[in-house]
FIGUDREN-874075 format. One record per residue (C-alpha): x, y, z negated; residue in one letter. Coordinates in steps of 0.2 Angstrom, whole numbers, plus 5000, padded with zeros to 4 digits. Layout:
BEGIN
XYZA
...
//
This chain:
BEGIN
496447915026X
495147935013X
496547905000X
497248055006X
495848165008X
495448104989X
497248144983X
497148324993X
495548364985X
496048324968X
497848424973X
496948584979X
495548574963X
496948544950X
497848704955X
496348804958X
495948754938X
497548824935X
497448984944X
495748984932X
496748934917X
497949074921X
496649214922X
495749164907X
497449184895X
497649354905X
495949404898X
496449344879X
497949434882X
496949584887X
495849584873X
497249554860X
498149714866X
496549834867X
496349744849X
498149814843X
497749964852X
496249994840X
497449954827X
498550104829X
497450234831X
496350184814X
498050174806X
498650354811X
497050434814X
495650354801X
496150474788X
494850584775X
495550734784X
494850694801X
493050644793X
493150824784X
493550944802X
492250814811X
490950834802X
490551014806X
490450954824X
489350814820X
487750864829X
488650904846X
489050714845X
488150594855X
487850454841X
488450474820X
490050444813X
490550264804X
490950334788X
492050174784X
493250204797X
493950364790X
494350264775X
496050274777X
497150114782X
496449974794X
494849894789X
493649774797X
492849924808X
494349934818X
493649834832X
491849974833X
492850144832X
492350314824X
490750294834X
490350124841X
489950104860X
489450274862X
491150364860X
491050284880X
490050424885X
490550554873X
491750674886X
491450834876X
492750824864X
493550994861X
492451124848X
492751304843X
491951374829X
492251564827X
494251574828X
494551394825X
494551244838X
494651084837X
494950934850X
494550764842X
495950654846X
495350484836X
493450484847X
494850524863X
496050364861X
494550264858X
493550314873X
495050274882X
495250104874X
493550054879X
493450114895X
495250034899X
494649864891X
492749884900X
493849884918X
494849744911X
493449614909X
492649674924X
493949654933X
494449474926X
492849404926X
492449444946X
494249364948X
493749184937X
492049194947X
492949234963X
494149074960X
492748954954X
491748994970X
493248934981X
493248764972X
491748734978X
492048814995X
493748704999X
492648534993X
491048585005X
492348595019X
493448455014X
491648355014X
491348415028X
492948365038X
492948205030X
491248185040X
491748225055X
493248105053X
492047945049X
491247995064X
492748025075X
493147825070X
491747765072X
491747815089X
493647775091X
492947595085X
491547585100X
492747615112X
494047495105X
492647365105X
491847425122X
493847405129X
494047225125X
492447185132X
492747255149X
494447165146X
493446995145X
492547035158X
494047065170X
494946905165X
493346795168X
493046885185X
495146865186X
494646665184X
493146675195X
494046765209X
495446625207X
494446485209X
493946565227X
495346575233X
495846395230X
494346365239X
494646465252X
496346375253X
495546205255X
494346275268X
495846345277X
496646175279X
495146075282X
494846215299X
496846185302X
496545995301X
494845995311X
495546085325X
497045985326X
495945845327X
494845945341X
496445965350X
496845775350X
495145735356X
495245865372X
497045795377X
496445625376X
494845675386X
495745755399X
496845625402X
495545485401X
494545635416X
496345635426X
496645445423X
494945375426X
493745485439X
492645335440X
492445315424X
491345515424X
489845455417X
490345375402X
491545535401X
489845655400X
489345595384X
491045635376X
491045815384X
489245845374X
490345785360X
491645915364X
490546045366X
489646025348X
491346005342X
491846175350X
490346275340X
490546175324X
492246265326X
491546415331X
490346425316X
491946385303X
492846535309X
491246635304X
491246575288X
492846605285X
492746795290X
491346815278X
492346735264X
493846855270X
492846995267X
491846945250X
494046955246X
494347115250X
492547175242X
493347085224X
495147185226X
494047345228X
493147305210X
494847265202X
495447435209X
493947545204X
494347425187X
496147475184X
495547675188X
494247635174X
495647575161X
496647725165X
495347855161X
494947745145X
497047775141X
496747955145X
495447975134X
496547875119X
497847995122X
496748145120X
496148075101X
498048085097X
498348235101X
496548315092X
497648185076X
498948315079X
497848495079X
497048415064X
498648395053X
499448575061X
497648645054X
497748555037X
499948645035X
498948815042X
497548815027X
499048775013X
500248915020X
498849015019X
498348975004X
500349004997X
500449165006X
498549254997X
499649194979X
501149304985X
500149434990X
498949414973X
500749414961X
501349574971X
499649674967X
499749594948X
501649694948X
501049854958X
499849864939X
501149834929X
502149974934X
500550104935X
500350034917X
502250084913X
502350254923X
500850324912X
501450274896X
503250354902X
502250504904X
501450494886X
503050484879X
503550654890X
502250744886X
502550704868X
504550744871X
503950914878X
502950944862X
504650914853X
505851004861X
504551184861X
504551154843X
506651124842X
506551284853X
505651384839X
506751324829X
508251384838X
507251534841X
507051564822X
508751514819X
509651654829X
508351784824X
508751734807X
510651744809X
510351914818X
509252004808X
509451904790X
510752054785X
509852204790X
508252124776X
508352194759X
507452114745X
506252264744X
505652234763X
505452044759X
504352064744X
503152194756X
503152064769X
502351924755X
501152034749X
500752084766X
500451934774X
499551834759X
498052014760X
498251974780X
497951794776X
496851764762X
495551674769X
496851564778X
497851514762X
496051494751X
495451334760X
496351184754X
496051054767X
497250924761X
496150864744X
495050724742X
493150714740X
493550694720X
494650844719X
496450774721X
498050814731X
498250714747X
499850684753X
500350754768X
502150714770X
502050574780X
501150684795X
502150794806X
502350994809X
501151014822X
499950894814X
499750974796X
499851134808X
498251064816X
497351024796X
497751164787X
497451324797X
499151374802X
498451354819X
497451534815X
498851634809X
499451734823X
500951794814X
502651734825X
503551564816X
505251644817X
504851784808X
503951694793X
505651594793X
506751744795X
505951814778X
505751644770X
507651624774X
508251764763X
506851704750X
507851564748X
509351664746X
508751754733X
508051594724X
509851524724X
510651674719X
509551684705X
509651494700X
507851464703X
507151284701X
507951164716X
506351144724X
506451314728X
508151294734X
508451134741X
506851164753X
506851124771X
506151254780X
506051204797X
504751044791X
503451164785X
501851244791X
501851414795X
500451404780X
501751324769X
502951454773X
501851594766X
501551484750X
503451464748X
503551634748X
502451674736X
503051544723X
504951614724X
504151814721X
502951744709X
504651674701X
505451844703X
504251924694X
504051814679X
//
């Protein structure tokens, strides 16, 4: 039985290791995501352009900027952020500044991150302390049980021993009872054999009395004879009455006896059947046991797909974002179709000049160069975000009329035999900024 109380402790502590094991290569797991997390957003937002439309905000932020994230690719300061721990507590992320406004996305993604991989590790580390506690939980009580087993035997061992005593006793008062009655045998034949002689003796007096009257006074002395014969009788058949009863006091001992054993086999019984509830227990605790791990890889699941159903909502939120921009488009497109025969080239000039004096402050800054004075190249950023960086977000003038007119620009440029940048443009990836620039370029051409 120890054995396999031993084998069962080592069974339950080897698979609560595991369960440890398991939750631990969760965690690494965890961290290496949040790691490739932090990854992506340095890569598409630790850009020179971000540090530059920051940095008039910088005293509404909680801590200062790291300088070396905005570098531009991934660096070592992927793992602290554009602002270390405190981009945590930094909620106020959206800034106006006269007519611009600015919401900073990279300080955002990273507050998410942090907060998402602070709930992780809380979360994991109460789980790996939860499951060591319960090793040490399940071996107090297996200890414990263990005890009152030993103890249980013990007393199973007393009883056993106490058993075979009474046993003993039995069979030499069995022995001792025997020999009585062999006795009481004897005793039986020599009263049988007395009386029989008494008898003999009485015949023969009677008929020495009837034979011989004369003879009376010889005959007196065998009558006191008789008579102390007759009590001698009289006190045998007493003895044997007592020794009849000492038997029947002896077969009422073996009877209280044999109720005695049967209790004792009672009880032996009962022990068995405590055996049983202890085992049905023991099957309890490890269906138990199998049914919490069901129940724990069902929750683990339910997160999974919370996990999946906000990321599926990114990507619609980022496909809505597409499709009002295709709409624009489409928007321009049938405007431009509709209205690109009623333009003359006179009105398209007048619109150019009219929106660059509208605009002028707009079209001054130049956002996209670098710290020493060169071009950066913006081509690998979409619509909306060059949109964002160079101010197109403050020119209030419709998209599908700067197309409408760039449209018959472009015309004119082909028609004309202008350069093939000019011609081969795409107008729909430009900025409504880069539209009025186009513009300007094919009447600065015109005019030459």
């Amino acid at each position: 039985m120890k054995k396999n109380i031993v084998e069962m402790q080592k069974k339950i502590s080897k698979n609560n290791y595991f369960k440890i094991f398991k939750s631990v290569l969760v965690l690494v797991l965890i961290i290496f995501i949040i790691l490739i997390f932090k990854i992506i957003n340095q890569s598409i937002n630790g850009t020179p352009e971000w540090l530059i439309l920051i940095e008039p905000y910088k005293e509404n932020l909680r801590s200062s900027l790291i300088e070396n994230w905005f570098k531009g690719g991934v660096n070592s300061n992927f793992i602290r952020g554009p602002m270390g721990i405190a981009s945590l507590l930094q909620f106020d992320l959206m800034f106006v500044n006269g007519k611009n406004s600015v919401f900073i996305l990279p300080i955002f993604i990273d507050l998410i991150i942090s907060w998402v991989a602070l709930m992780c590790f809380l979360y994991m580390a109460i789980i790996i302390i939860y499951q060591i506690l319960t090793i040490f939980k399940i071996d107090q009580k297996i200890n414990a049980y263990y005890l009152t087993f030993l103890e249980y035997k013990k007393n199973k061992k007393n009883e056993k021993n106490n058993l075979k005593n009474q046993k003993i006793t039995q069979a030499k008062e069995n022995l001792l009872t025997a020999d009585l009655v062999e006795k009481i045998a004897a005793l039986e034949l020599k009263i049988s054999e007395n009386m029989e002689k008494s008898k003999r003796e009485k015949e023969n007096i009677e008929a020495q009395i009837n034979a011989d009257d004369k003879e009376v006074e010889k005959n007196v002395k065998e009558k006191e004879e008789a008579k102390i014969l007759a009590q001698k009788v009289l006190e045998l058949e007493l003895k044997i009455k007592k020794e009849q009863s000492e038997k029947n006091k002896i077969k009422l001992e073996i009877n209280n006896k044999e109720l005695e054993a049967n209790k004792l086999k009672m009880k032996i019984q009962e022990t068995e059947e405590l055996e049983l509830l202890v085992n049905k227990l023991q099957d309890k605790v490890k269906k138990e046991q199998s049914q919490k791990a069901l129940i724990k890889k069902e929750m683990m699941k339910k997160k999974k797909t919370e996990e999946k159903a906000k990321i599926l909502a990114q990507k619609v939120a980022m496909l809505e974002q597409e499709i009002a921009l295709e709409k624009e488009q489409a928007e321009s497109k049938i405007a431009q179709i509709q209205e690109q025969a009623n333009i003359s080239n006179q009105e398209a000039y007048n619109f150019v000049k009219m929106m660059e004096e509208k605009y002028k402050k707009e079209m001054a800054t130049e956002i996209s160069k670098n710290k020493n004075g060169e071009e950066k190249d913006l081509s690998k950023l979409s619509v909306i975000e060059r949109s964002k960086i160079d101010g197109s977000m403050n020119i209030s003038e419709p998209r599908y009329e700067l197309q409408k007119y760039s449209n018959k620009l472009r015309d004119i440029a082909i028609q004309n035999q202008m350069p093939k940048s000019l011609q081969n443009i795409n107008l729909r990836n430009l900025t409504k900024k880069e539209l009025i620039k186009y513009m300007g370029n094919v009447t600065k051409k015109i005019n030459s």
